[in-house]
One Martini backbone bead per residue (centre of mass of N, CA, C, O) as a GRO file, in nm:
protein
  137
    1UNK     BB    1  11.899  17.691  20.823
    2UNK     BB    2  11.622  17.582  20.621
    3UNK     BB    3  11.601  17.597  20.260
    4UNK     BB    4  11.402  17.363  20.205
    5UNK     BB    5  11.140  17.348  19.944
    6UNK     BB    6  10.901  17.301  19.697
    7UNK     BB    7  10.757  17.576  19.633
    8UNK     BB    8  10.971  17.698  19.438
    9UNK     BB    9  10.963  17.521  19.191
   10UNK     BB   10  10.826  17.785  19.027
   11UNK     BB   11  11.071  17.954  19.067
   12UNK     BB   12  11.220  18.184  18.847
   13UNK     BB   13  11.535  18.290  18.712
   14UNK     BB   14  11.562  18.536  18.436
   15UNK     BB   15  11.705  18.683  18.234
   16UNK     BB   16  11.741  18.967  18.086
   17UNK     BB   17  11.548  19.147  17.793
   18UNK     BB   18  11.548  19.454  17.712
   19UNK     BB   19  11.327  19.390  17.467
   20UNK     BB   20  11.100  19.204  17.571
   21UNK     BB   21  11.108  19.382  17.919
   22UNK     BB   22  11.086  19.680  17.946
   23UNK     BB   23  10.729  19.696  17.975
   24UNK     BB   24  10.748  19.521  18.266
   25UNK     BB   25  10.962  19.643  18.405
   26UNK     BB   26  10.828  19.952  18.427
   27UNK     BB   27  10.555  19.848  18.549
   28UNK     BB   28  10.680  19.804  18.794
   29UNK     BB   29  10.857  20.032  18.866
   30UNK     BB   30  10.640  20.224  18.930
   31UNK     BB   31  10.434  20.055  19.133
   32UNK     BB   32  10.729  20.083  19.362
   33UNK     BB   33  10.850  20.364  19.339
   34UNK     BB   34  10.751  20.489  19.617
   35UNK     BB   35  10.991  20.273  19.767
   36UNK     BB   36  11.222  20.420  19.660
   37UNK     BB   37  11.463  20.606  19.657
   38UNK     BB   38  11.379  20.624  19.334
   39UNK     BB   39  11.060  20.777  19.190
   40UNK     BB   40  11.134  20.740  18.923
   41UNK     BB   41  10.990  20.721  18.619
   42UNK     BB   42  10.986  20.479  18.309
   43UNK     BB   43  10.983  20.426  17.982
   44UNK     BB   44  11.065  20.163  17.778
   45UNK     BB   45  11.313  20.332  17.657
   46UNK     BB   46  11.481  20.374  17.906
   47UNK     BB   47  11.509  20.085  17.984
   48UNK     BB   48  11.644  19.980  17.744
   49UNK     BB   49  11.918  20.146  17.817
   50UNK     BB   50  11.949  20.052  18.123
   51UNK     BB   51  11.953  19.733  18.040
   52UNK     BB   52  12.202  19.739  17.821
   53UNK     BB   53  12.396  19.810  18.073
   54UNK     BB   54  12.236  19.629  18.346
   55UNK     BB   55  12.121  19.304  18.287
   56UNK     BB   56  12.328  19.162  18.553
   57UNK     BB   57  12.160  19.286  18.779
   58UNK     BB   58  11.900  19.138  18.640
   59UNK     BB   59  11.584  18.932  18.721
   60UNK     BB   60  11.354  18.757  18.637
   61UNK     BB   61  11.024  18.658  18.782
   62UNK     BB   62  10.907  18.371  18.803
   63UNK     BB   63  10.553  18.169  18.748
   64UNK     BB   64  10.456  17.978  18.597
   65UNK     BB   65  10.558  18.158  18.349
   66UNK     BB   66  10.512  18.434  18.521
   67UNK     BB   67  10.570  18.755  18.544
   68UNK     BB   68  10.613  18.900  18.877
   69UNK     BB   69  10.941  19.069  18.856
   70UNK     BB   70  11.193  19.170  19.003
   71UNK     BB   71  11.583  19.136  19.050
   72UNK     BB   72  11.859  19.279  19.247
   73UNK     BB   73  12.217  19.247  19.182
   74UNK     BB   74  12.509  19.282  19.399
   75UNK     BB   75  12.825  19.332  19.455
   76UNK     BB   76  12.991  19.475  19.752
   77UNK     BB   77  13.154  19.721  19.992
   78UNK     BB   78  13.143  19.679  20.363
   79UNK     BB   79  13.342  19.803  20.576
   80UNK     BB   80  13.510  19.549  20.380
   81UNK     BB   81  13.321  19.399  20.307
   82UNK     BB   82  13.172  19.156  20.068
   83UNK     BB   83  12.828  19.200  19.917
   84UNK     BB   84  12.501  19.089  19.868
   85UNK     BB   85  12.266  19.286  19.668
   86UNK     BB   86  11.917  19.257  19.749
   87UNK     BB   87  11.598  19.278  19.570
   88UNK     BB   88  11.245  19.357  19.536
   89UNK     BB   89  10.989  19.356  19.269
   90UNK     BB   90  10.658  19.338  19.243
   91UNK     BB   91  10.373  19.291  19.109
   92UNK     BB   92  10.083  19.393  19.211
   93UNK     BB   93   9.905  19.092  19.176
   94UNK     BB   94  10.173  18.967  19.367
   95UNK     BB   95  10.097  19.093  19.650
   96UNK     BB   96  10.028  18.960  19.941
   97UNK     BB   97  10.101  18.613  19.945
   98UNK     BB   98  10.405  18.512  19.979
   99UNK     BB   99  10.652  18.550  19.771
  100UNK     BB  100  10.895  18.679  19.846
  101UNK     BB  101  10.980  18.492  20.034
  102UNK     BB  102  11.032  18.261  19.847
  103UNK     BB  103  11.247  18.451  19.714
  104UNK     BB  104  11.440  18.492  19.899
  105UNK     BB  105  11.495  18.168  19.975
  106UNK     BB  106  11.594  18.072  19.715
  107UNK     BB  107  11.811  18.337  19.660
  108UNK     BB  108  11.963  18.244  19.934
  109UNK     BB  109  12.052  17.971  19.812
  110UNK     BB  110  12.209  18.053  19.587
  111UNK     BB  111  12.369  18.286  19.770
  112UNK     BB  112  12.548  18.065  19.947
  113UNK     BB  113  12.796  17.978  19.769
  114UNK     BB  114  12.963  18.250  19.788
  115UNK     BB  115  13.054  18.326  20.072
  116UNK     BB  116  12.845  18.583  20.142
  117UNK     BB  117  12.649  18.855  20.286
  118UNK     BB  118  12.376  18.904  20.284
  119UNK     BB  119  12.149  19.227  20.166
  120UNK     BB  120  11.845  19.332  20.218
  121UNK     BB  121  11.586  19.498  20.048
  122UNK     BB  122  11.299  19.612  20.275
  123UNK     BB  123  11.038  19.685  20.359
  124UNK     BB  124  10.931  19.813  20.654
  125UNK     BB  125  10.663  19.658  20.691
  126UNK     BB  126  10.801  19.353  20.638
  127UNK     BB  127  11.000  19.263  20.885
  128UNK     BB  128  10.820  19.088  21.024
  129UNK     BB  129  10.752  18.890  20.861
  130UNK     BB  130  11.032  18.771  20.794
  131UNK     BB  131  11.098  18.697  21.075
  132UNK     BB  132  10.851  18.500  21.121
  133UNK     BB  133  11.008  18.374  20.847
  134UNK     BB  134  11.325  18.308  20.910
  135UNK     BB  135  11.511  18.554  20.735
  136UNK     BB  136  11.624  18.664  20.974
  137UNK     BB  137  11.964  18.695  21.187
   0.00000   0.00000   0.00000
């Protein structure tokens, strides 16, 4: 499968800042609470002892310098493999435009460096859509 597109380049993800980043954190995680597993909401001083705890576990994803989600990535170990576990919560005024993919894309292609298998967490309206983006393998 071909992930280079042009459309990424405008997508970066850069490191978290506890200081920074904590009020935009705290009102994504709100945002997605109800899909994830923990559904407690978190307020921006929460976040900044949580963020300066795992701030390595997690990226700000930006759109042509807009703030517009955080993804969560993790090596961990499933059944003796090691995989690569990401996340992804965007803010809700970039939801359904088709940016996750773009952004799932982006960081399969440099998650593809590791030789390890990828696992996304995806909430399950969306892998429809997704397969039919050739993500599923």
């Amino acid at each position: 499968m071909v992930l280079l597109n042009h459309t990424y380049e405008p997508i970066r993800f850069e490191n978290v800042s506890y200081k920074k980043d904590a009020d935009f954190f705290a009102k994504v995680r709100t945002e997605s609470s109800f899909y994830l597993d923990n559904a407690s909401n978190f307020n921006p001083d929460e976040v900044k002892i949580f963020l300066k705890k795992e701030y390595s576990n997690y990226r700000i994803v930006n759109l042509d310098n807009v703030k517009i989600g955080y993804i969560r990535l993790s090596e961990t170990v499933i059944d003796t493999q090691k995989v690569n576990l990401v996340g992804l919560d965007l803010a809700e005024a970039f939801r359904g435009q088709g940016l996750a993919q773009q952004i799932y894309r982006k960081l399969i292609r440099f998650l593809q460096q590791k030789n390890l298998p990828i696992m996304l967490y995806v909430i399950i309206e969306h892998i429809t859509s997704m397969r039919k983006s050739g993500l599923e393998k």
